[in-house]
N, C-alpha and C positions, 0 to 999 in steps of 0.2 A: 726763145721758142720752146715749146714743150711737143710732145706726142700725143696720142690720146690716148697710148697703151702707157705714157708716164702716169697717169691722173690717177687719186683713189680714190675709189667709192665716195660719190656726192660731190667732187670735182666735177668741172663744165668750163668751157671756155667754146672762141668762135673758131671756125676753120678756116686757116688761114690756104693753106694746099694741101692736096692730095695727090701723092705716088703711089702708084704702081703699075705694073703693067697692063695694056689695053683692056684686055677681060673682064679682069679685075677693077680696074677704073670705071669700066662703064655700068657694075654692079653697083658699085661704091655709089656711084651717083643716081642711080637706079632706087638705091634706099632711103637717098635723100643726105648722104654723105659729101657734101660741095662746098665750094668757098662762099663762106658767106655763112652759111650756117649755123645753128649754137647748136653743141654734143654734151651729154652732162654722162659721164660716166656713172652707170646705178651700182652694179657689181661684177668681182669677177668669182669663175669656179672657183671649185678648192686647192686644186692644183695652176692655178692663174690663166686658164683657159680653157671655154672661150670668154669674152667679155660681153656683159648687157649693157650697150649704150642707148640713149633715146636722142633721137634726131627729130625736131618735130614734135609732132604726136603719134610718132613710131617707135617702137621698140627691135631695137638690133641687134642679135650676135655677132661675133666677130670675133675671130682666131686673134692672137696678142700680135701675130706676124703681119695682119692687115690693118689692122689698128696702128701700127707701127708709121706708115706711110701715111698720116692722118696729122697733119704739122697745125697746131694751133696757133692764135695771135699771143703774142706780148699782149699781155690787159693790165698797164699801170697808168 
C-alpha cells in the first residue's frame, strides 16, 4: 500500500481509505477524496507543499500531512 503524499508527479492509483480526524475527513470527502476513487497526483510546490491532486474532474490542494492519510490500493 502506498500514500498519496508517496506518489510523483503523474502517479495515480484508487483509494483504498482515508484517515483522519472527523473535520478533516469530512472535507476530504467533501472534495471527492473517498474509497473508491482514482487520485492521480499532477504536482507538488517547490518546497513539497502543498500538493495538486485531481480527483475526478476536480483539481485539489492538499497539505503533504493530509495527503498522508489518503492509503491507496495495491494495483498488481
Amino acid at each position: 500500500m502506498r500514500r498519496l503524499d508517496e506518489l510523483s508527479p503523474g502517479e495515480e492509483g484508487r483509494i483504498q481509505r482515508v484517515s483522519a480526524p472527523k473535520g478533516l475527513l469530512r472535507r476530504l470527502f467533501a472534495l471527492g477524496l473517498r474509497p473508491g476513487a482514482r487520485v492521480r497526483l499532477l504536482r507538488r510546490a517547490p518546497l513539497g507543499d502543498p500538493l495538486e491532486v485531481r480527483v475526478g474532474e476536480s483539481f485539489v490542494a492538499l497539505r503533504k500531512h493530509e495527503a498522508a492519510g489518503v492509503v491507496l490500493e495495491d494495483e498488481r
